[in-house]
C-alpha positions in Angstrom: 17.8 -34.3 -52.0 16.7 -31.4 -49.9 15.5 -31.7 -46.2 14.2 -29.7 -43.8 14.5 -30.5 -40.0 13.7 -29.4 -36.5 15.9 -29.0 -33.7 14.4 -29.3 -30.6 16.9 -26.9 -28.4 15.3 -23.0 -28.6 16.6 -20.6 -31.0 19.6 -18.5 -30.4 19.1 -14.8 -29.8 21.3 -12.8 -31.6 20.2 -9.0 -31.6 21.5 -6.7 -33.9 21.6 -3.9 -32.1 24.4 -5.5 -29.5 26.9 -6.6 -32.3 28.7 -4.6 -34.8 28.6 -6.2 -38.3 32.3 -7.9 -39.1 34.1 -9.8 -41.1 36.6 -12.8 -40.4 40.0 -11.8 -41.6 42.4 -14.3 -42.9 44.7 -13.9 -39.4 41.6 -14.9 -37.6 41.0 -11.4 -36.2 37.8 -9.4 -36.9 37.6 -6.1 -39.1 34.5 -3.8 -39.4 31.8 -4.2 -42.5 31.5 -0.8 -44.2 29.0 -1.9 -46.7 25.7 -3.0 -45.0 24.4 -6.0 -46.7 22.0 -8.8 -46.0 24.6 -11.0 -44.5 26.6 -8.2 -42.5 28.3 -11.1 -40.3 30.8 -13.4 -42.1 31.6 -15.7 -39.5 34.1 -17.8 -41.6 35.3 -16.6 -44.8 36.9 -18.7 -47.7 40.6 -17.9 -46.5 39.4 -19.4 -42.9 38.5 -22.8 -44.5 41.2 -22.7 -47.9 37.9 -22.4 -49.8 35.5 -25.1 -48.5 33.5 -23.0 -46.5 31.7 -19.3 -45.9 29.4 -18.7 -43.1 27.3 -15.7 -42.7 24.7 -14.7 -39.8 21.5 -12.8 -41.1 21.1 -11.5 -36.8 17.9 -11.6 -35.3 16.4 -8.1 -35.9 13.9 -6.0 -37.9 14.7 -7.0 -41.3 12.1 -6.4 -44.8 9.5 -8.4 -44.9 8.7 -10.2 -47.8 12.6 -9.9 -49.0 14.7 -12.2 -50.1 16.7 -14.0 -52.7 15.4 -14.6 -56.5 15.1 -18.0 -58.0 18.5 -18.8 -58.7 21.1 -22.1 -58.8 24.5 -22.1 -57.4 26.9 -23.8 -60.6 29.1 -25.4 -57.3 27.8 -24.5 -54.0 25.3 -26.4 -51.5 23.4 -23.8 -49.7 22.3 -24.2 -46.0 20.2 -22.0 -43.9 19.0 -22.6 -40.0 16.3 -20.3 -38.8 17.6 -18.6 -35.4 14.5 -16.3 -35.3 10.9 -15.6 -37.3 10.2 -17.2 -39.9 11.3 -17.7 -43.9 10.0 -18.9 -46.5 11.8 -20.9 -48.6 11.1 -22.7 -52.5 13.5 -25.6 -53.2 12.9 -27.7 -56.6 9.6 -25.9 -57.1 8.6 -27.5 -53.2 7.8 -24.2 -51.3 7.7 -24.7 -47.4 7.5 -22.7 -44.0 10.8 -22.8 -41.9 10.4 -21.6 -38.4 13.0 -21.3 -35.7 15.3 -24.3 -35.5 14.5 -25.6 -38.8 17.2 -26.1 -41.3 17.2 -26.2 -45.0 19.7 -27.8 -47.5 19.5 -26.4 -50.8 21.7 -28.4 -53.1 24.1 -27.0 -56.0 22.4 -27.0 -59.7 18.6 -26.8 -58.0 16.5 -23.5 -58.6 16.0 -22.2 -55.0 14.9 -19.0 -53.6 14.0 -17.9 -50.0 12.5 -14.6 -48.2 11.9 -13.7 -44.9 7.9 -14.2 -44.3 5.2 -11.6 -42.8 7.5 -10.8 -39.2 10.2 -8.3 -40.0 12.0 -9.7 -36.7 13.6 -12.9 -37.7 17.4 -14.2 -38.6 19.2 -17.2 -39.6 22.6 -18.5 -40.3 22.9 -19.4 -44.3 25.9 -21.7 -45.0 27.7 -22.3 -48.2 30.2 -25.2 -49.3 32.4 -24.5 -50.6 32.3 -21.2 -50.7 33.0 -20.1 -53.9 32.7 -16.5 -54.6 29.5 -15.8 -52.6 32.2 -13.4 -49.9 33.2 -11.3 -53.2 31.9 -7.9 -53.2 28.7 -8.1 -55.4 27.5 -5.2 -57.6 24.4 -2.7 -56.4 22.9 -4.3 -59.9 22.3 -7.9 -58.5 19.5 -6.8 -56.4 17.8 -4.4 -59.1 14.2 -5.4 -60.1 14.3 -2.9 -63.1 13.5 -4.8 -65.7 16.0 -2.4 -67.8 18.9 -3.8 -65.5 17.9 -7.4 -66.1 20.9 -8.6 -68.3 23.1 -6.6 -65.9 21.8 -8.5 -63.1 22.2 -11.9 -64.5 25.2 -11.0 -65.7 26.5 -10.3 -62.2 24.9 -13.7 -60.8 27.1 -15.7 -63.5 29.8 -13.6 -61.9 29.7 -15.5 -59.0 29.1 -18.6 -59.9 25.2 -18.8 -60.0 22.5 -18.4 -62.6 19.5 -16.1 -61.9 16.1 -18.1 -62.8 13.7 -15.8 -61.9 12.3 -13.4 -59.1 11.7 -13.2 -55.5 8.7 -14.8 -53.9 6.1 -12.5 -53.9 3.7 -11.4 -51.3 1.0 -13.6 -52.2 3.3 -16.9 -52.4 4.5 -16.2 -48.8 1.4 -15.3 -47.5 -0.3 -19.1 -48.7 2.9 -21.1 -47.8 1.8 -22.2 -44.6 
């Protein structure tokens, strides 16, 4: 099922500052990302791997704490993250659990997951996805609304891509007793 484990070589240090955020290309060269997003570094895209694989690299930097992705299932995508920095904290099958830098975390297709980054601001990971499906696609402003008036909206958009929204976030208070 799902597994988390600990590498015993350091974390990597990737600071945001000293990279600019980019995107793989299908010619293998590297083009600018205009729209800041969550994962501003696709390291291999869909077109890299003829649709088996996208990588992305959420640097190590400030980032929100306590923000992260909703309870949601991926249809046909295994979801992978390894902590490079901080710490997350991450819910798979209703099993909530700390990751820290060096762990890793499969999150399998057709189980609710969800994940945020913990109490630290100043954390990163790499989150993997196989195959990649349409999680490189440009998603809509809507899918990470909390208005409860943009609810359908939101879900709608999720479907879109090939996952079904389940629920919200981890809150504050969830993080906080994960230990």
């Amino acid at each position: 099922m799902n597994g988390v484990t600990n590498q015993t070589a350091g974390p990597l240090d990737i600071p945001c500052s000293s990279a600019l955020p980019f995107t793989r290309k299908s010619d293998g060269t590297d083009e600018p990302v205009t729209v800041q997003t969550m994962f501003s570094t696709e390291v291999v895209r869909s077109s890299d791997s003829d649709g088996r694989l996208a990588v992305y690299v959420f640097p190590v930097g400030e980032h929100h704490a306590y923000r992260g992705a909703p309870l949601h299932l991926h249809h046909e995508q295994d979801e992978w993250i390894h902590v490079l920095g901080g710490e997350f904290v991450a819910e798979v099958g209703g099993e909530r659990m700390r990751l820290r830098p060096g762990d890793s975390l499969l999150m399998p297709m057709k189980v609710p997951h969800r994940w945020s980054v913990a109490q630290d601001p100043h954390c990163g990971a790499i989150h993997l996805y196989t195959p990649a499906g349409l999680m490189e696609t440009q998603w809509a402003s809507v899918a990470q609304s909390e208005d409860p008036k943009n609810q359908e909206a939101r879900k709608a958009e999720f479907e879109r891509h090939g996952l079904t929204l389940l629920g919200e976030s981890l809150n504050k208070e969830e993080i906080d007793r994960t230990l």
